[in-house]
C-alpha positions in Angstrom: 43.9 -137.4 -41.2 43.5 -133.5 -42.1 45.5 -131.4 -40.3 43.7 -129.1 -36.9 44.5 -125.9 -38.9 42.1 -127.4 -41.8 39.3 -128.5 -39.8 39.6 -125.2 -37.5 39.1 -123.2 -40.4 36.5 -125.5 -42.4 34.2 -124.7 -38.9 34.9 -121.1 -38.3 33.8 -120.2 -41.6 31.0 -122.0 -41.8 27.7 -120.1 -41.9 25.9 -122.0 -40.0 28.1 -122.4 -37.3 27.9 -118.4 -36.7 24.7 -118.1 -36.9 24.7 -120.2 -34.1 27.2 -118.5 -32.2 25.8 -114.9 -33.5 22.7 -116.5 -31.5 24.2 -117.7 -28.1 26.7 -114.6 -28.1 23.0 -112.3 -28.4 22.7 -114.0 -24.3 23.5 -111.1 -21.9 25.1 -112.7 -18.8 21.5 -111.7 -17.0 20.2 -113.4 -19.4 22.5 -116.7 -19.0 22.8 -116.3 -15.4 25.1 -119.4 -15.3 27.3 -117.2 -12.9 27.4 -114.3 -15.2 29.2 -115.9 -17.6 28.9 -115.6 -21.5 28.9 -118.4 -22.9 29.0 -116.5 -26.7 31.9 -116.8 -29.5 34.9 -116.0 -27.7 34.1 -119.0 -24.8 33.6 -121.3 -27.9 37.4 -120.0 -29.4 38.9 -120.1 -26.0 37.8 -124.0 -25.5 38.6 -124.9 -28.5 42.0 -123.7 -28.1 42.7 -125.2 -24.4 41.2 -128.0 -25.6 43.6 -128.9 -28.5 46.7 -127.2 -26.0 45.7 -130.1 -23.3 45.4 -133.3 -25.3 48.3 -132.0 -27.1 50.4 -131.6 -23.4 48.7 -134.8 -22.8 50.2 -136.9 -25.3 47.5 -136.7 -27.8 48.0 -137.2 -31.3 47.5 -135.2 -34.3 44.0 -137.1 -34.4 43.6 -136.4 -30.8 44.4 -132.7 -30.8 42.3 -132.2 -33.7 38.9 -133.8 -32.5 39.4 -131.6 -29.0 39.9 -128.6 -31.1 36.6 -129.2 -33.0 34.8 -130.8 -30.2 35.9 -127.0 -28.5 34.7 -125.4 -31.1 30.8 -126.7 -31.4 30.2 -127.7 -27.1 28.2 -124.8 -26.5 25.5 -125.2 -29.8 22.7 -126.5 -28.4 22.4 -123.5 -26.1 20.4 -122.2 -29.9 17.7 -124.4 -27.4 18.4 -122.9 -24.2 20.4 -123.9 -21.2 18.7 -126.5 -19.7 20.0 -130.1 -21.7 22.2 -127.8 -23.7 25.3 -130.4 -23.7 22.8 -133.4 -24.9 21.3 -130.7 -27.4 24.5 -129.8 -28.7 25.5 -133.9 -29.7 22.8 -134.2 -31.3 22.3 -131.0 -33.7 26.4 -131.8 -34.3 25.9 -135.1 -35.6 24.3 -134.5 -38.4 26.0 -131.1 -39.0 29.2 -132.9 -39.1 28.1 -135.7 -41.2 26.9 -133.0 -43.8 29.8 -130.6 -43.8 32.6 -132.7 -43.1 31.6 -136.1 -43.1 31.0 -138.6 -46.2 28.2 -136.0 -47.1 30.7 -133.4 -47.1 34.3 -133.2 -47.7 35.3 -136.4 -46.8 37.5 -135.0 -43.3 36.0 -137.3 -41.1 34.7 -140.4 -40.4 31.5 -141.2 -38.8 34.2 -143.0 -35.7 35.2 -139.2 -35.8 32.1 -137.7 -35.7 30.8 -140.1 -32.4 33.6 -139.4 -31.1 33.3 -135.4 -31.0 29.7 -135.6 -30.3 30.3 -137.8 -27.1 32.5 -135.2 -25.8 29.9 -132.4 -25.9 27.1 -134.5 -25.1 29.1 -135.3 -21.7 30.9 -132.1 -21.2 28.6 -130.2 -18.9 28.4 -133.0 -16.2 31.6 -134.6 -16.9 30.4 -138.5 -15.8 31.7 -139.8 -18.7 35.5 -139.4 -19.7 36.3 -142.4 -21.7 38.6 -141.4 -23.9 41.3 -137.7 -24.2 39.1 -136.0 -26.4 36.4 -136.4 -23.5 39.1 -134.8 -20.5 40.1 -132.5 -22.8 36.8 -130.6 -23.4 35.9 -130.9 -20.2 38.8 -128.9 -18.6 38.9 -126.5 -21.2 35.0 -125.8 -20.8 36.0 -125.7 -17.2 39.1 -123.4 -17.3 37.8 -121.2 -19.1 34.3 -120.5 -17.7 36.5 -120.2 -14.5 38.1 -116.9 -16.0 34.5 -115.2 -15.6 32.6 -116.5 -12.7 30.4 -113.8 -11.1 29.5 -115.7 -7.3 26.8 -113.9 -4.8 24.6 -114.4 -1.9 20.9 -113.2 -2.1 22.0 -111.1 -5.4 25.0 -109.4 -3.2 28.1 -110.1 -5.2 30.7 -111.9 -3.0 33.3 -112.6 -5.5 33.7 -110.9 -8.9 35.4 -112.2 -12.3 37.7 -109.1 -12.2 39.3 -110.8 -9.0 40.7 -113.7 -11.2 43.3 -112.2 -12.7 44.8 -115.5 -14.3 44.1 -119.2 -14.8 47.6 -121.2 -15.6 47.3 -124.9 -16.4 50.6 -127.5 -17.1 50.0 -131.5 -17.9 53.6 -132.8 -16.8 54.6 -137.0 -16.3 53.2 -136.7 -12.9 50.5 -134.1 -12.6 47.7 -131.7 -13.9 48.5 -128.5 -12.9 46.1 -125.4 -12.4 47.5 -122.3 -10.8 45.0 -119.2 -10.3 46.4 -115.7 -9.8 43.9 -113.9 -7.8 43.4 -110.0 -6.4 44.4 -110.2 -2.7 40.5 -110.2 -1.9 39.5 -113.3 -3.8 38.0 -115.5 -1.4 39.8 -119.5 -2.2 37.5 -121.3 -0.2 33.8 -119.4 -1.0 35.2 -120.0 -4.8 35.7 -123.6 -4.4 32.7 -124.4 -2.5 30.3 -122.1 -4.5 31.9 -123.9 -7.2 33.3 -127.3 -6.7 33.7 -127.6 -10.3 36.9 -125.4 -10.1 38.8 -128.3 -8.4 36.6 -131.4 -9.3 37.4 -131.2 -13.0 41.1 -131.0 -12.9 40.7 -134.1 -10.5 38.8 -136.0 -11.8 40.8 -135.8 -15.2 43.9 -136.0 -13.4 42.7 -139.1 -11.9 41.6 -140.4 -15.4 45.5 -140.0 -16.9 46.8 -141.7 -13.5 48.4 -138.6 -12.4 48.4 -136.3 -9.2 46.2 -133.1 -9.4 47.5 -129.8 -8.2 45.3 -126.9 -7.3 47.6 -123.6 -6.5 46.0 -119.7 -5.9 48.6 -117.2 -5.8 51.6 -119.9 -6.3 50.1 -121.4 -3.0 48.8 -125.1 -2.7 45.4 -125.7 -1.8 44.7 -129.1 -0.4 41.7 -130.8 -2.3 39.3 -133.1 -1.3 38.7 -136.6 -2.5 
């Protein structure tokens, strides 16, 4: 198995791969209005990064740590196709992209076990109702986590809570728990956040619930009490 750094690298530099974040970064936030968020280059980096930082706190191997990284690195691609099926999109324009740069086509890195396993990830990453294996929870909470950073919430286009408000998104996989611990602006609103987006707290869960372990959910080093 190639190394994270090796696969990382073999993506990023890739052509192809920025001219398909060149084209999703090119989406204004008005024009994404999935909260305001961009869902561009950076996002891509950023999940990628959590992504490979969870399965690794997660007991992932090498293997593990490297598919999540990857997996991080090409979720977002089938946005080139718009929002709407993006995540199914996305699974099937990697497939063959994989299978050509990396694959048996390619330079040999993966396998096409590898590639199905990468492509399941992002073809399930937007709803989450399939987390079968780490590389699946991984993406997911990453994807999650991240988006979390920059959610713009409002009522009748009056902004109610504003990304500058989260100041922080902490996260810790321990023997017992998943951890995520917001630091917030003393105005953030906790419960309009986690009811205008459940996803905040059902993702964490649901994952937590997947690696048998407790899920805590903390703003400002205070524990909120989800529901089931």
């Amino acid at each position: 198995m190639v190394s994270v750094e090796q696969l990382h690298s073999s993506i990023f530099q890739d052509p192809e791969w920025r001219a398909w974040a060149k084209i999703v970064s090119s989406l204004t936030p008005e024009d994404d209005v999935k909260f305001g968020c961009d869902h561009g280059i950076q996002h891509w980096l950023n999940v990628s990064r959590i992504a490979a930082d969870f399965a690794r706190q997660a007991g992932g191997t090498d293997y593990e740590v490297a598919l999540a990284d990857i997996a991080g690195l090409l979720h977002d691609c089938g946005m080139i196709c718009g929002e709407k099926n993006h995540a199914e999109n996305g699974a099937s324009i990697v497939r063959p992209y994989l299978r050509a740069r990396l694959g048996d086509a390619g330079y040999g890195m993966l396998t096409d076990s590898d590639i199905e396993v990468v492509c399941h990830a992002i073809a399930k990453h937007s709803d989450y109702t399939e987390i079968v294996n780490l590389v699946d929870a991984a993406l997911v909470f990453a994807d999650k986590v991240d988006l979390g950073r920059h959610r713009t919430l409002s009522i009748n286009n009056d902004i109610q809570l504003s990304a500058s408000q989260i100041e922080r998104i902490n996260y810790a996989v321990t023997d017992d728990a998943v951890i995520v611990s917001y630091t917030v602006t003393p105005d953030f609103n906790a419960y309009f956040f986690l009811s205008s987006w459940p996803k905040a707290y059902e993702v964490p869960l649901k994952i937590a619930v997947w690696l048998k372990k407790d899920c805590q959910f903390f703003v400002n080093n205070q524990r909120i009490i989800l529901p089931k």
